[in-house]
VMD Tcl script that builds the backbone (N, CA, C; Angstrom):
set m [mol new atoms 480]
animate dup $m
set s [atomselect $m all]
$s set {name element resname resid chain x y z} {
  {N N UNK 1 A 18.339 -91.146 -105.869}
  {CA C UNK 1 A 19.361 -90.652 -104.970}
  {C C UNK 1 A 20.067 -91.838 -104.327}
  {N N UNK 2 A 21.267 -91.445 -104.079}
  {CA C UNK 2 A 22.359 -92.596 -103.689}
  {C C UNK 2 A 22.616 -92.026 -102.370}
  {N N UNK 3 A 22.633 -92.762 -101.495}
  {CA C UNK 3 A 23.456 -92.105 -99.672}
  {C C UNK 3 A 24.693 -93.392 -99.486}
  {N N UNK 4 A 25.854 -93.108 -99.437}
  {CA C UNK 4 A 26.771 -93.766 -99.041}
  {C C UNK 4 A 27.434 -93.877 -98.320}
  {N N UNK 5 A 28.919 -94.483 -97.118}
  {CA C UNK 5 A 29.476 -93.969 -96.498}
  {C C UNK 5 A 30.478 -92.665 -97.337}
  {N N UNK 6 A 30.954 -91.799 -96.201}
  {CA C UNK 6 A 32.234 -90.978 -96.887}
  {C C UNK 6 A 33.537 -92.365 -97.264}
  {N N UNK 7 A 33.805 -91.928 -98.524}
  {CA C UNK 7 A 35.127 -92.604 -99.096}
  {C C UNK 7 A 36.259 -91.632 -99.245}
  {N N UNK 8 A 37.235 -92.456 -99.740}
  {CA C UNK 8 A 38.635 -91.430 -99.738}
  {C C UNK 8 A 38.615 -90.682 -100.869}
  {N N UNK 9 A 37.713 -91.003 -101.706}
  {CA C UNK 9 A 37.172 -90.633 -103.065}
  {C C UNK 9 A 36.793 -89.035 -102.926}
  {N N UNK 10 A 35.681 -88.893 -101.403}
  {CA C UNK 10 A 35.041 -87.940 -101.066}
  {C C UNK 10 A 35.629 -86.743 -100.392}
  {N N UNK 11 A 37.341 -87.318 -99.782}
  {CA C UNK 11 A 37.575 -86.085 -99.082}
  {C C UNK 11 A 37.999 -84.930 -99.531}
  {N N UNK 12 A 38.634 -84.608 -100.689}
  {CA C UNK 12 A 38.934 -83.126 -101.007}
  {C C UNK 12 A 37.328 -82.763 -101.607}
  {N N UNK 13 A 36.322 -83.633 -101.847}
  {CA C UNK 13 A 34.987 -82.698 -101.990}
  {C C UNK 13 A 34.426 -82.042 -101.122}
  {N N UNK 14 A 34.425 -83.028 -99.994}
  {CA C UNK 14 A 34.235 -83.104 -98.338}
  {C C UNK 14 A 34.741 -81.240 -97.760}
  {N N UNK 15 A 36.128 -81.339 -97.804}
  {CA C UNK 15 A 36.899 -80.380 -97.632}
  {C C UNK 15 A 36.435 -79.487 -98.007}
  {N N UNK 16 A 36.001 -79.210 -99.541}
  {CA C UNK 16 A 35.808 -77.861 -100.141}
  {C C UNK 16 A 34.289 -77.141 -99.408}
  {N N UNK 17 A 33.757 -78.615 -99.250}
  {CA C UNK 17 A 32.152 -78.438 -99.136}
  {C C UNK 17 A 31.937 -77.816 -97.669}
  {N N UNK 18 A 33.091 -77.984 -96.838}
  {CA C UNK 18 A 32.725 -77.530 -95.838}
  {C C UNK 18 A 33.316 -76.025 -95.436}
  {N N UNK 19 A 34.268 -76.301 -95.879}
  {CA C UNK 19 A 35.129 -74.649 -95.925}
  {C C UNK 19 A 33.829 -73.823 -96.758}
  {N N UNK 20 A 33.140 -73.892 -97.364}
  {CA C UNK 20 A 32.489 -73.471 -98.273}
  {C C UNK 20 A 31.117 -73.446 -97.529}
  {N N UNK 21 A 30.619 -73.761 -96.651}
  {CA C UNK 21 A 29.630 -74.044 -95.756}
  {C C UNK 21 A 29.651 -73.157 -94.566}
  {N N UNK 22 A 30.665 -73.440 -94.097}
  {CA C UNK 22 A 30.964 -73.128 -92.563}
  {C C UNK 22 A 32.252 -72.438 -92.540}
  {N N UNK 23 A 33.199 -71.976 -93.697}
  {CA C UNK 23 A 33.879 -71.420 -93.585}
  {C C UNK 23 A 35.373 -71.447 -93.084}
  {N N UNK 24 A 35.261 -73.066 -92.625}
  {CA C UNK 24 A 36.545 -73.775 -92.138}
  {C C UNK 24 A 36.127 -75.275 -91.774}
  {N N UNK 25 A 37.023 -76.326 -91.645}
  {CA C UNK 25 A 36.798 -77.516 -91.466}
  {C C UNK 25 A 36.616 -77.813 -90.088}
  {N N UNK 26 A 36.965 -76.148 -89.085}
  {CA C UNK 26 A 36.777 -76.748 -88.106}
  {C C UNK 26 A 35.261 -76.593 -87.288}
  {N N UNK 27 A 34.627 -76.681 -86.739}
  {CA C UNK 27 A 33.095 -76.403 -85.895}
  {C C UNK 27 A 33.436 -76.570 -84.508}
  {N N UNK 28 A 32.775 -75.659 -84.180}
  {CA C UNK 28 A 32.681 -75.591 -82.759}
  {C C UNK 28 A 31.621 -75.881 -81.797}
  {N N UNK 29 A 31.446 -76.674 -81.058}
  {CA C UNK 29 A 30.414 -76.924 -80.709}
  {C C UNK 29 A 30.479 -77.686 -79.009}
  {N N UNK 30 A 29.217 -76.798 -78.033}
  {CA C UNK 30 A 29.771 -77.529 -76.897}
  {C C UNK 30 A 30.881 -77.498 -76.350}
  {N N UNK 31 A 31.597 -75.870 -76.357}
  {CA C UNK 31 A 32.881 -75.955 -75.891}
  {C C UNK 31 A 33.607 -76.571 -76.429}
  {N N UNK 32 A 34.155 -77.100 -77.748}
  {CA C UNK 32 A 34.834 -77.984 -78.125}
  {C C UNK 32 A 35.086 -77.856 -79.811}
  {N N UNK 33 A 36.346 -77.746 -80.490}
  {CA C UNK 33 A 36.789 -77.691 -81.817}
  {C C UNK 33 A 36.747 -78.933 -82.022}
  {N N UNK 34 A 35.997 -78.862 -83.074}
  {CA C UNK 34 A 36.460 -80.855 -84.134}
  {C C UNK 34 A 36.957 -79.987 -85.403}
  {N N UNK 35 A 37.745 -80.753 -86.232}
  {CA C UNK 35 A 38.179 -80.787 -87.332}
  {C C UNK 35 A 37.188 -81.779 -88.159}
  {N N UNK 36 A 36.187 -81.251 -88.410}
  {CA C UNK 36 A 35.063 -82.578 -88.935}
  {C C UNK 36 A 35.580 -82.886 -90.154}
  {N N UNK 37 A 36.646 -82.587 -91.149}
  {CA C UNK 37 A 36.872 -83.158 -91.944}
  {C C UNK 37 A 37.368 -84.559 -92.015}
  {N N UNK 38 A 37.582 -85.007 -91.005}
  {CA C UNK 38 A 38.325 -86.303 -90.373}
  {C C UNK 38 A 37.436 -87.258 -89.951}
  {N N UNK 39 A 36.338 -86.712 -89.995}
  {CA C UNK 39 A 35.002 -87.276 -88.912}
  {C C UNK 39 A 34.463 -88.180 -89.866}
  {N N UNK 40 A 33.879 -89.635 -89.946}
  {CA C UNK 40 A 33.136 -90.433 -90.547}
  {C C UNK 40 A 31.825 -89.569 -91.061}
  {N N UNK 41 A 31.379 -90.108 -92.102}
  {CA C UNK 41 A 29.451 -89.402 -92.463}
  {C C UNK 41 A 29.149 -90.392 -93.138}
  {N N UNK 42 A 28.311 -89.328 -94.567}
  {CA C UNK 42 A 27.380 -90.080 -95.826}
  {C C UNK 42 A 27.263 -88.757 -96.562}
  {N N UNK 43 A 27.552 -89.396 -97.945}
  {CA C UNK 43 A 27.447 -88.246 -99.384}
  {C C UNK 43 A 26.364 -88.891 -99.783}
  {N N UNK 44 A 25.475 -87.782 -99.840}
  {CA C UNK 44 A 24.543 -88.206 -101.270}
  {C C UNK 44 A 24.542 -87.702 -102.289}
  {N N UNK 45 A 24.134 -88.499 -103.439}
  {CA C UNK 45 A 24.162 -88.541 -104.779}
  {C C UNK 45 A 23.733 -88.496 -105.513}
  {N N UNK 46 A 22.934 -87.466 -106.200}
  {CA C UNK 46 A 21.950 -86.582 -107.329}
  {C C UNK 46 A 22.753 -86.799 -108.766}
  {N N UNK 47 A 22.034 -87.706 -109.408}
  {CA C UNK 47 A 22.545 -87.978 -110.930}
  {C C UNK 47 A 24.162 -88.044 -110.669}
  {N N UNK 48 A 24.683 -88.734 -110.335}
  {CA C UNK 48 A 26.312 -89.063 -110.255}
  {C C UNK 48 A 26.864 -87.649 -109.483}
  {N N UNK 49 A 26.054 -87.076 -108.963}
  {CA C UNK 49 A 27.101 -85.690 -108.176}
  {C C UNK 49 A 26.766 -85.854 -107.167}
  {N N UNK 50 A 27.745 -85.463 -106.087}
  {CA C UNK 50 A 27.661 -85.053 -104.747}
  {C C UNK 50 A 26.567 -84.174 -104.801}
  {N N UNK 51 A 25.263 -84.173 -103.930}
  {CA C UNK 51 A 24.504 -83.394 -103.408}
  {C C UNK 51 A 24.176 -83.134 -102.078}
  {N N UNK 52 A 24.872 -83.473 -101.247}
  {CA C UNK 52 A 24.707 -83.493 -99.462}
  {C C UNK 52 A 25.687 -84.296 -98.587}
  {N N UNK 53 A 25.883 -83.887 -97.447}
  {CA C UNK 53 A 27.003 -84.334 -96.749}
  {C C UNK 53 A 26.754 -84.509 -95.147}
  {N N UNK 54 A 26.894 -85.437 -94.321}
  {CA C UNK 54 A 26.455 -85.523 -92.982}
  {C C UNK 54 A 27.470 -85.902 -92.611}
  {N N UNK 55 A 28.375 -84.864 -91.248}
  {CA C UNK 55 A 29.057 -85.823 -90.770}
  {C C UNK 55 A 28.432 -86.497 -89.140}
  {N N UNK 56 A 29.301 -87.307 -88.674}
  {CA C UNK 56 A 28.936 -87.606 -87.251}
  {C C UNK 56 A 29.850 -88.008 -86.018}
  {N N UNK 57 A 29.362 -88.037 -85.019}
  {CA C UNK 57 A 30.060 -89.075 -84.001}
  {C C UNK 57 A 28.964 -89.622 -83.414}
  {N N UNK 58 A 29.230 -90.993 -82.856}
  {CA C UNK 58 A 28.867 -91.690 -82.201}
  {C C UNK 58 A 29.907 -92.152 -80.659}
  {N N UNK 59 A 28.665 -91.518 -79.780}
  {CA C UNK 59 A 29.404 -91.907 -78.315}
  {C C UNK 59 A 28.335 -92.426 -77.404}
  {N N UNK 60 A 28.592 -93.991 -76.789}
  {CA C UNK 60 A 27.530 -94.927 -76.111}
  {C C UNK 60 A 26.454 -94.957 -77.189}
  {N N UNK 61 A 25.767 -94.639 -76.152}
  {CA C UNK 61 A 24.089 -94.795 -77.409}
  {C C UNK 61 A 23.749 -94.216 -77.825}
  {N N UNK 62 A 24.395 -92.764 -78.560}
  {CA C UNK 62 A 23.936 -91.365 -79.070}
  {C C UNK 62 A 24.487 -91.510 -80.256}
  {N N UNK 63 A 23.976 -91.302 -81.203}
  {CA C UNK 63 A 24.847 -90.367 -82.264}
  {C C UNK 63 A 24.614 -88.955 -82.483}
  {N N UNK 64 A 25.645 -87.896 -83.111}
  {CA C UNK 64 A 25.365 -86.619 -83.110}
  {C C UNK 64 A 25.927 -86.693 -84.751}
  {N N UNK 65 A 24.402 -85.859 -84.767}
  {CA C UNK 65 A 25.108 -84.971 -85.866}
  {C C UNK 65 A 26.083 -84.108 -85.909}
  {N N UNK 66 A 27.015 -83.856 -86.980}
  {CA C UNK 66 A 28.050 -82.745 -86.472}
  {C C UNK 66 A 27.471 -81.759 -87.592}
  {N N UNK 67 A 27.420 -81.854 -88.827}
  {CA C UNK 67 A 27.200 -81.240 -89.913}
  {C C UNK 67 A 26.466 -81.700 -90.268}
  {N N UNK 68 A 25.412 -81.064 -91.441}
  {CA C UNK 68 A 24.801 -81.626 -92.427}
  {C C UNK 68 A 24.701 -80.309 -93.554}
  {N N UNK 69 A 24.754 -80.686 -94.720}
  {CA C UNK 69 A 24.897 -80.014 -95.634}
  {C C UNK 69 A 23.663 -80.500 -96.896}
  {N N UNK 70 A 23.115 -80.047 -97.289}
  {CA C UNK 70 A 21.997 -79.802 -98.540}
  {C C UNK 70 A 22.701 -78.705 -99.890}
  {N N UNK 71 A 23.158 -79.359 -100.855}
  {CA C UNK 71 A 23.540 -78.709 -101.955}
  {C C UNK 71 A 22.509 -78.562 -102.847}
  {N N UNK 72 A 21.074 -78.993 -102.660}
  {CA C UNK 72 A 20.202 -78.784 -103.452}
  {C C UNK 72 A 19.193 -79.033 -102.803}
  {N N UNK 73 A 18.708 -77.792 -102.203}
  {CA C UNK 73 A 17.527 -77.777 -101.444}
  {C C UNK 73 A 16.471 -78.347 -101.664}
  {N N UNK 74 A 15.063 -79.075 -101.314}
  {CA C UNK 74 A 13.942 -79.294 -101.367}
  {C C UNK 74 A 13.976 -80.299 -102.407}
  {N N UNK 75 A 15.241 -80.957 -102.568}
  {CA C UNK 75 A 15.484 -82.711 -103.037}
  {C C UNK 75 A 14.859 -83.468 -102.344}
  {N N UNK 76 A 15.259 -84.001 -101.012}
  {CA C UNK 76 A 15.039 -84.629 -100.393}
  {C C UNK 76 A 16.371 -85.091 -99.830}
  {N N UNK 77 A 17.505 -84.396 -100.313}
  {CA C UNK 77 A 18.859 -84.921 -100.138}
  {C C UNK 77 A 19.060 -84.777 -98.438}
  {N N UNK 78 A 18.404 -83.744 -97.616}
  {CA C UNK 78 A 18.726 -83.525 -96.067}
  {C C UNK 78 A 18.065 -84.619 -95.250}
  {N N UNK 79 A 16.996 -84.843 -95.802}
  {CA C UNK 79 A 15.384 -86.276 -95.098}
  {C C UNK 79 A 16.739 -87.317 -95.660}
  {N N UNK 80 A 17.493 -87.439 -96.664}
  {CA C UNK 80 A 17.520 -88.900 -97.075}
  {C C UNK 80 A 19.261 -88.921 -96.205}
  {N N UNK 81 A 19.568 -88.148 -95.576}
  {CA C UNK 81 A 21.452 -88.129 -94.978}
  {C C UNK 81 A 20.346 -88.604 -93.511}
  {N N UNK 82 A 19.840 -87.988 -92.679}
  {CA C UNK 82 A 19.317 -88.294 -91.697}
  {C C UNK 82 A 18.961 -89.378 -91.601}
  {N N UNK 83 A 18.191 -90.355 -92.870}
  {CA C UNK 83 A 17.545 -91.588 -92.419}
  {C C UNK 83 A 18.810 -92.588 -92.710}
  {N N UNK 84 A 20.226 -91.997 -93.293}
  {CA C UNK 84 A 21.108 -93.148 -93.260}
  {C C UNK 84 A 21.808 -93.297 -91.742}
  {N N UNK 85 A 21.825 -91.659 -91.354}
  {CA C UNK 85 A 22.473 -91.620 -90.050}
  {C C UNK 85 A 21.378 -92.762 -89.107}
  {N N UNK 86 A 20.087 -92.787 -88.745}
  {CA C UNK 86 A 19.178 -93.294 -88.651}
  {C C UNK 86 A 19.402 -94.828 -88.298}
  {N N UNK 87 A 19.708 -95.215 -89.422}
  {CA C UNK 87 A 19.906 -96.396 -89.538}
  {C C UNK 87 A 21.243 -97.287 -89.206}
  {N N UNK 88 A 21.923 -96.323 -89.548}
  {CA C UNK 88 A 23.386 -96.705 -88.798}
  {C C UNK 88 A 23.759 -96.844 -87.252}
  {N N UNK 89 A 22.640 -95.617 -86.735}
  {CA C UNK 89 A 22.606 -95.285 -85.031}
  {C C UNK 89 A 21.758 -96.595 -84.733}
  {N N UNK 90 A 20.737 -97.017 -85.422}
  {CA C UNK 90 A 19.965 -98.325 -84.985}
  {C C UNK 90 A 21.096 -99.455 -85.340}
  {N N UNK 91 A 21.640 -99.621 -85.954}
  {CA C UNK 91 A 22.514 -100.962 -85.981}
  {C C UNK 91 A 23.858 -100.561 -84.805}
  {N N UNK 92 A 23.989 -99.741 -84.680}
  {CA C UNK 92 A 24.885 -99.405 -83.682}
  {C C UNK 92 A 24.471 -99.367 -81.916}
  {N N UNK 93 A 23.060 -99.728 -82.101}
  {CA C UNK 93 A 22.383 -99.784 -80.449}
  {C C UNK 93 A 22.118 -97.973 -80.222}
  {N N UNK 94 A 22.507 -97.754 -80.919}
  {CA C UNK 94 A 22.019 -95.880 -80.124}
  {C C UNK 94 A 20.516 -95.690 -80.085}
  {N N UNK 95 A 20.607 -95.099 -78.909}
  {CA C UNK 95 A 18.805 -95.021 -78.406}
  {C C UNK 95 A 18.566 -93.056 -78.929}
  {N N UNK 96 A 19.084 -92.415 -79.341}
  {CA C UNK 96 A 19.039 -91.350 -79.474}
  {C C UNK 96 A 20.171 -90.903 -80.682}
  {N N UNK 97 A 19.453 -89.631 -81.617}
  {CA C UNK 97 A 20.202 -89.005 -82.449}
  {C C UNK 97 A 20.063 -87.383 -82.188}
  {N N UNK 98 A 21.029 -86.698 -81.956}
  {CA C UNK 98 A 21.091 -85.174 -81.183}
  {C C UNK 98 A 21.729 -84.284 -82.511}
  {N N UNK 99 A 21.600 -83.346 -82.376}
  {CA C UNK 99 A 22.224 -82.055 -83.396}
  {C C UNK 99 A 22.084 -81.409 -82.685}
  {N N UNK 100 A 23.510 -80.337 -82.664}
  {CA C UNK 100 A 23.502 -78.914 -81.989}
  {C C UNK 100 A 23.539 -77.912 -83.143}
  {N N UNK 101 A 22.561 -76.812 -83.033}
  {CA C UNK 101 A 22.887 -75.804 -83.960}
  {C C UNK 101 A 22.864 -74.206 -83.059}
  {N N UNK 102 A 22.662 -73.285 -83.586}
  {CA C UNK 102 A 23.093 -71.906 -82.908}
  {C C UNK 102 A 21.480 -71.402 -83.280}
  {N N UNK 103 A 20.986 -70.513 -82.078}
  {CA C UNK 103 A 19.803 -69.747 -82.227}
  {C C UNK 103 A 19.207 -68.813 -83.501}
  {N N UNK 104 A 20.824 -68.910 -84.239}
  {CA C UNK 104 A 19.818 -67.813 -85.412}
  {C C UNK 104 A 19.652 -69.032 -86.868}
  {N N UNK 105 A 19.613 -70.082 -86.343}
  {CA C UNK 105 A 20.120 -71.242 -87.778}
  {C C UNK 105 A 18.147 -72.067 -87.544}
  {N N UNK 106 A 17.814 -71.258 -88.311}
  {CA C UNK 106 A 16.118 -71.013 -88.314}
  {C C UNK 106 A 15.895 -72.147 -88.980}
  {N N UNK 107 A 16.665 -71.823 -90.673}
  {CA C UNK 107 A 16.877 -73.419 -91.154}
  {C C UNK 107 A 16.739 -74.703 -90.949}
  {N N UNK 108 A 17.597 -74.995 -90.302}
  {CA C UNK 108 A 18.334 -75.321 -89.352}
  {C C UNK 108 A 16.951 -76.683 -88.449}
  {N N UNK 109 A 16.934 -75.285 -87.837}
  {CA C UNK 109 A 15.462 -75.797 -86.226}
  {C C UNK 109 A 14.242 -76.099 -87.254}
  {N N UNK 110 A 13.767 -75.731 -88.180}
  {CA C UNK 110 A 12.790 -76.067 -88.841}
  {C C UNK 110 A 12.893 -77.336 -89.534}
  {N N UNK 111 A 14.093 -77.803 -90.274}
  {CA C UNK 111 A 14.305 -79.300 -90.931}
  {C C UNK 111 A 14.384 -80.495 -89.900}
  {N N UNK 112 A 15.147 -79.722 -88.873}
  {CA C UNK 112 A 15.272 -80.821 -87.740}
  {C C UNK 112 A 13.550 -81.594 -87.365}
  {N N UNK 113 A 12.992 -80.571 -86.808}
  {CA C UNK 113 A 11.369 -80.494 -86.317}
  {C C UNK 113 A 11.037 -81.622 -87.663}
  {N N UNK 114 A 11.086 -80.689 -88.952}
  {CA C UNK 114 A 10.074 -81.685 -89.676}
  {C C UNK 114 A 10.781 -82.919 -89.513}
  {N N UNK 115 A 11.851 -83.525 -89.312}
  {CA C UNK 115 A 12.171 -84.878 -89.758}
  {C C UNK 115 A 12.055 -85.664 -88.516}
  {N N UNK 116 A 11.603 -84.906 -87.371}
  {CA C UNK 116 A 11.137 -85.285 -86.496}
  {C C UNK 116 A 11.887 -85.282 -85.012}
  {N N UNK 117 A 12.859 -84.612 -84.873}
  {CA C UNK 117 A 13.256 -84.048 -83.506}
  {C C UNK 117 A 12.752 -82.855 -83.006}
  {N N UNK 118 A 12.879 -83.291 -81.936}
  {CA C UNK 118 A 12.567 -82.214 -80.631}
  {C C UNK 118 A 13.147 -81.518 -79.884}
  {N N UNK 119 A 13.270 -80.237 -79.515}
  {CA C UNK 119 A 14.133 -79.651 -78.709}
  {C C UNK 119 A 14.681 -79.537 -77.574}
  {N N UNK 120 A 16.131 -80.214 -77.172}
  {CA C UNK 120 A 16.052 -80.899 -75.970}
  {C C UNK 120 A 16.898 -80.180 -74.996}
  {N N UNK 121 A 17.267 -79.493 -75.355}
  {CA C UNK 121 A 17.739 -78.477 -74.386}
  {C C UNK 121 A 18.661 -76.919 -75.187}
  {N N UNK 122 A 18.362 -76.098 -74.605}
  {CA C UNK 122 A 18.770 -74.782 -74.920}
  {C C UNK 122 A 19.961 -74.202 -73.942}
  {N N UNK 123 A 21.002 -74.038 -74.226}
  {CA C UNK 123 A 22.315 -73.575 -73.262}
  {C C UNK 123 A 22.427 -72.182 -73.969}
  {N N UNK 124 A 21.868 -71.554 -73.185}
  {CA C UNK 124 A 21.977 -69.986 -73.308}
  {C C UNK 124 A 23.396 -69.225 -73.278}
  {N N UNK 125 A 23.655 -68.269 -73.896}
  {CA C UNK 125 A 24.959 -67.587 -73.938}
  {C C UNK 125 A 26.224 -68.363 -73.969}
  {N N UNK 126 A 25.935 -69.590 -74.378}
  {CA C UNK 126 A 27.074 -70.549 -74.696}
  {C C UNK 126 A 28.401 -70.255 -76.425}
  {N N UNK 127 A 27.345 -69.463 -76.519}
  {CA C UNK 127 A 28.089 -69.346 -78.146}
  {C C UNK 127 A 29.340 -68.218 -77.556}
  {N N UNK 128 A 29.408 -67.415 -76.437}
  {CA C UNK 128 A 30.759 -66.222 -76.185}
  {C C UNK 128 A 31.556 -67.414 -75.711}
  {N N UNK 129 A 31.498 -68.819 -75.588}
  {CA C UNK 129 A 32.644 -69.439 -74.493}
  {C C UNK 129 A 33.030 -69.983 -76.001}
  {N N UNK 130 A 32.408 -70.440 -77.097}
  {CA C UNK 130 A 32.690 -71.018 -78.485}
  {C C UNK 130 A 33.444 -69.985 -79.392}
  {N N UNK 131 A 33.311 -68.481 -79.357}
  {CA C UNK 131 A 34.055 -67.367 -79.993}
  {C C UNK 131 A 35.633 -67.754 -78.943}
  {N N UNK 132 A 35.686 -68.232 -78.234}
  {CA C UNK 132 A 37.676 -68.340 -77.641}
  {C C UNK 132 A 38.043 -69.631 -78.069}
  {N N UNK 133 A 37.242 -70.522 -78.735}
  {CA C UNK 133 A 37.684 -71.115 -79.846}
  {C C UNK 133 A 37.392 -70.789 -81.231}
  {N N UNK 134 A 37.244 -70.709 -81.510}
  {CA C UNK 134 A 36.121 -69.949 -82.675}
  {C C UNK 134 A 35.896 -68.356 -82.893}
  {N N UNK 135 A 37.238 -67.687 -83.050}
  {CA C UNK 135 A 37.181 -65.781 -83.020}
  {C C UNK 135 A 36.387 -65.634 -83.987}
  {N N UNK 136 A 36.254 -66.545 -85.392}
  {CA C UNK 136 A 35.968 -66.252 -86.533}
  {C C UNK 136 A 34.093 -66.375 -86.750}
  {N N UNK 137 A 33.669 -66.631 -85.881}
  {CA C UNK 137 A 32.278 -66.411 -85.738}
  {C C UNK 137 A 31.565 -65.460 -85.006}
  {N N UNK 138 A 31.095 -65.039 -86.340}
  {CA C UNK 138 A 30.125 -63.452 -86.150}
  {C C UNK 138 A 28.807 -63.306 -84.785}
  {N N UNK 139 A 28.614 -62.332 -84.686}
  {CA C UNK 139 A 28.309 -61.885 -83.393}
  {C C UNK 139 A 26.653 -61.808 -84.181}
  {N N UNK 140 A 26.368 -61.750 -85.939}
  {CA C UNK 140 A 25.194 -61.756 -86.215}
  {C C UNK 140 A 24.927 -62.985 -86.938}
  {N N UNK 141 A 23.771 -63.691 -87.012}
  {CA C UNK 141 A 23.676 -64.274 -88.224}
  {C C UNK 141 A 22.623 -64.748 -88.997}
  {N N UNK 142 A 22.184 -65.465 -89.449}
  {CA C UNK 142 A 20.946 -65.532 -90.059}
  {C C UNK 142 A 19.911 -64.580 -89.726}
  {N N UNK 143 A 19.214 -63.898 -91.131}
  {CA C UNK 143 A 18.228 -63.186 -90.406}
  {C C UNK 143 A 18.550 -61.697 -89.583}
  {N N UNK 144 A 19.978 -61.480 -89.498}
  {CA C UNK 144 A 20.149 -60.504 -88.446}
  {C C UNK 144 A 19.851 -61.144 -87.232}
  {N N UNK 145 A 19.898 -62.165 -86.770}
  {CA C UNK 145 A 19.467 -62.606 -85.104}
  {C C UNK 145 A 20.923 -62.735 -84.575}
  {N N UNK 146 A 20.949 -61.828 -83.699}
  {CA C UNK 146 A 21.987 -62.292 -82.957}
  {C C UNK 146 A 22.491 -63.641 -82.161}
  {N N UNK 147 A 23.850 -64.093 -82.736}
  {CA C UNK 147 A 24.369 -65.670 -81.983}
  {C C UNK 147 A 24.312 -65.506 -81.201}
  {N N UNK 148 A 23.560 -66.097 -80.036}
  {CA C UNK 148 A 23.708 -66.700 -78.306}
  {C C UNK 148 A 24.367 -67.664 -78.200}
  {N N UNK 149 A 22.941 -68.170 -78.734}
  {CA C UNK 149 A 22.929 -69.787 -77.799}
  {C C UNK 149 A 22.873 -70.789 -78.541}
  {N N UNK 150 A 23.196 -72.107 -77.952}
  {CA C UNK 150 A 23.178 -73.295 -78.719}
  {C C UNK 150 A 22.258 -73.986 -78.045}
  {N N UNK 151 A 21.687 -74.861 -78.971}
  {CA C UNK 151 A 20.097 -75.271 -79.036}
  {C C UNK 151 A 20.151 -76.929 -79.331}
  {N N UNK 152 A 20.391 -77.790 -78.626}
  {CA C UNK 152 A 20.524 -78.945 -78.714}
  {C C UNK 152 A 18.823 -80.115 -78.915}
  {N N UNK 153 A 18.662 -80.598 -80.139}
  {CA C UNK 153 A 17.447 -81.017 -80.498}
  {C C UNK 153 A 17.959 -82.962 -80.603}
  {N N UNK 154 A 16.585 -83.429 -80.633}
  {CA C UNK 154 A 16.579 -85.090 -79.872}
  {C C UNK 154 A 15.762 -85.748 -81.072}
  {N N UNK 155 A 15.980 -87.086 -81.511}
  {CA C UNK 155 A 15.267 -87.802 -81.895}
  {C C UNK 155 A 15.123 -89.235 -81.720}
  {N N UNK 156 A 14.654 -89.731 -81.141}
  {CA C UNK 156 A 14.559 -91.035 -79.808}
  {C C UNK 156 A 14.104 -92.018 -80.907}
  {N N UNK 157 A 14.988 -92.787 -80.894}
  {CA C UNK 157 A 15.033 -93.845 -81.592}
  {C C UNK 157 A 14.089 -95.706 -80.997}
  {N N UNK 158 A 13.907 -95.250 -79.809}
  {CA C UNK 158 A 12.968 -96.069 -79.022}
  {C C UNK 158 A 11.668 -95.554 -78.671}
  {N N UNK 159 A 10.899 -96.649 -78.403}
  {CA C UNK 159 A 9.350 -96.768 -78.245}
  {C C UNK 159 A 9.177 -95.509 -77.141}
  {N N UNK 160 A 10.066 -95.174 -76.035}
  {CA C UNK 160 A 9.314 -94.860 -74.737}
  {C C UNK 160 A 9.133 -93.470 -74.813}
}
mol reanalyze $m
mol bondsrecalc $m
mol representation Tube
mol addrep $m
């Protein structure tokens, strides 16, 4: 497996992969629309194909995940986008790497955990202030669990 930065090579894959994911390029998260297609990441690369996609931001000493995408589950392609983000947040001084996901993204909270974050805070009923940006997100989802809340998870990149 190959993990690289995103190239210009990558963006109409980028594009498809996410409309195709999430249903639009844009995410909502934290009160706030990004157009993550615009957003820096890392593609990885299963026998010469795109197999996974991370995007991010970095603000002070945090980086966030914005997306992450697995086109071929139980590769290793999701463990191997995280440890580039990882490594990039350590050369960048960030003392912390965060992901926000939504209460019914089970997925989701379970890959995070194994790769080793923790759950660092839960903002309850935050997902009705994200539907007045975001009309186009369903009121059910994974599982039948109804969307609340957004669930913000930590992975501390320092000793303490």
């Amino acid at each position: 497996m190959v993990v690289h930065p995103i190239e210009d090579r990558d963006r109409d894959w980028m594009e498809i992969t996410l409309r195709s994911s999430w249903g639009s390029t844009a995410i909502a998260r934290r009160a706030e629309l990004l157009d993550v297609s615009k957003l820096s990441g890392f593609v990885a690369r299963l026998d010469d194909a795109a197999a996974g996609l991370l995007t991010y931001l970095v603000d002070d000493e945090q980086l966030e995940i914005v997306t992450i995408n697995s086109l071929r589950r139980g590769t290793g392609v999701g463990r191997a986008l995280v440890e580039a983000a990882k490594e990039l947040a350590l050369s960048s001084g960030c003392k912390t790497i965060v992901a926000i996901t939504t209460n019914d993204n089970v997925n989701a909270l379970a890959f995070y955990q194994k790769v080793g974050f923790r759950i660092r805070d839960v903002f309850r009923d935050s997902v009705q202030e994200i539907r007045q940006l975001k009309p186009s997100l369903p009121d059910t989802g994974q599982h039948g669990i109804p969307i609340r809340d957004e669930i913000q998870l930590e992975l501390s990149l320092t000793s303490d």
